[in-house]
N, C-alpha and C positions, 0 to 999 in steps of 0.2 A: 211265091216270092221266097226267096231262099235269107238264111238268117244275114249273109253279107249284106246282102241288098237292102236288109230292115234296117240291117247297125248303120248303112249308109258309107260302106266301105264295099270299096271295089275287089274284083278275087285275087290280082296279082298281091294284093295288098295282104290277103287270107293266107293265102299258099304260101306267103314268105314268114307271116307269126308261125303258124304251125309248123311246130318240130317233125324233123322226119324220125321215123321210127329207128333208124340206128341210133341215132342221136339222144332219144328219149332211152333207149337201150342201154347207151356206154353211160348215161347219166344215174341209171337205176342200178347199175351194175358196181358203178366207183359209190354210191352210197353206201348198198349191200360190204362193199368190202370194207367199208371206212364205218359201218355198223360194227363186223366182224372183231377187228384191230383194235375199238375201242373194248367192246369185251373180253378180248387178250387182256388189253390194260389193265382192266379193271380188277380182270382174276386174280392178275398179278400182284398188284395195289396191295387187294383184300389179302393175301400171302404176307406181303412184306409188313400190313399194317397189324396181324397174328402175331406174327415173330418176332415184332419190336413190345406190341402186349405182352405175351409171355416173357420176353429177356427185365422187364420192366416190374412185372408180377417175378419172377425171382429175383430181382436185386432188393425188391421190401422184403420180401419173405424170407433174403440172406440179413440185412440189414434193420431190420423193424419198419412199422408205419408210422414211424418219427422222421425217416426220411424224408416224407415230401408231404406238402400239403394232403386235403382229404379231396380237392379240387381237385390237383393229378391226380388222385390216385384213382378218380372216376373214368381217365381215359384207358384203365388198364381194363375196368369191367363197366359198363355203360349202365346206366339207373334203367333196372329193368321194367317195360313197358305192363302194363293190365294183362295185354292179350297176350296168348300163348303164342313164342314165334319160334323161330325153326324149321318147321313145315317148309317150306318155300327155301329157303338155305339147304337142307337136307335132300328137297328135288333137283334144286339143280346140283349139289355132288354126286348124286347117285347118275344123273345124265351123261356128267363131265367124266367123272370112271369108266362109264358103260363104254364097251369095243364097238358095240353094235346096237343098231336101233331097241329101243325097250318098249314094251305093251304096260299101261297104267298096271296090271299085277305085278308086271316084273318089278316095274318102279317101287310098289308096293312093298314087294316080299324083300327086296333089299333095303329099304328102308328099315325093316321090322328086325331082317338078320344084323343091323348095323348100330340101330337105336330102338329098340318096340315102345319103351316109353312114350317117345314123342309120337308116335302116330297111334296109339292104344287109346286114346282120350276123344278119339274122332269116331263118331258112331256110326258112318259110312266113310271108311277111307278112301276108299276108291273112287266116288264121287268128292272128298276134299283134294286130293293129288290130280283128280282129272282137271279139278276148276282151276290148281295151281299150273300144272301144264300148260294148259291153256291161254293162260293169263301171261306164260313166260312166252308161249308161243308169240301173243300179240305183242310184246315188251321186243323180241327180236330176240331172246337168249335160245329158242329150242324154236325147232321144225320138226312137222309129224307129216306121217305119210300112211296112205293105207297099203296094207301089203295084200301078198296072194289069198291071205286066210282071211282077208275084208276085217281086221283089226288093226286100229292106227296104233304106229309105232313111234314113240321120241326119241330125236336126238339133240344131242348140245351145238346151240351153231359152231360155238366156238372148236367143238372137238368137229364138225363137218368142215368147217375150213382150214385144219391142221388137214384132212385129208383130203381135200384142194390142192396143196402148197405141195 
């Protein structure tokens, strides 16, 4: 007995819920791209929301911190967290620059030539950038691939969709 006949539905009734695979296709496809766009946005955002901190951090710094409450002046530098962060912000810059797919050392050693600070503190960096990689892979910001040398290489989706366009 087949699962129509158990549910108690007839097959024209089957045949017409289930989506044909084009369809489920151009569906997966306009998400992928409306994933993409929003992380444009977002890049962008985090840019514009820099540059208004900084012009904002130099007008106290022209003016004094008698300018504006202690309230604003949290939105120039954010009450910093326990945990060490950066890591995960530093990966994906290092993605978003890169011309070309990266292997976690690459990630690695530009990280080190850019900040070594921040990744000196990590007793296996390699294993912490791999698990952040990873982590942005499932998020939708980076896709990896294994290449000819059976080593996976990252890329930024966002910079894979500018070479789309």
């Amino acid at each position: 007995m087949s699962f129509a006949e158990t549910a108690g539905c007839d097959s024209a009734f089957m045949a017409a819920a289930i989506p044909n695979t084009t369809d489920l296709e151009q569906v997966i496809e306009y998400a992928q791209t409306e994933v993409r766009v929003l992380l444009h946005q977002r890049a962008e955002i985090t840019k514009r929301i820099t540059a208004i901190r900084r012009t904002i951090a130099d007008l106290v710094r022209t003016f004094g911190r008698n300018v504006s409450s202690q309230k604003r002046l949290t939105l120039i530098k954010p009450q910093k967290r326990n945990r060490r962060t950066g890591l995960t912000d530093a990966c994906r810059s290092v993605l978003i620059k890169a011309l070309q797919p990266l292997t976690v050392h690459e990630v690695v050693e530009r990280m080190r030539a850019s900040n070594a600070e921040l990744i000196c503190h990590h007793k296996d960096s390699i294993a912490s950038v791999t698990s952040i990689l990873l982590r942005l892979e499932s998020y939708g910001e980076a896709t990896s691939e294994v290449g000819l040398s059976r080593r996976r290489s990252w890329m930024s989706i966002s910079k894979k969709s500018d070479d789309i366009k």
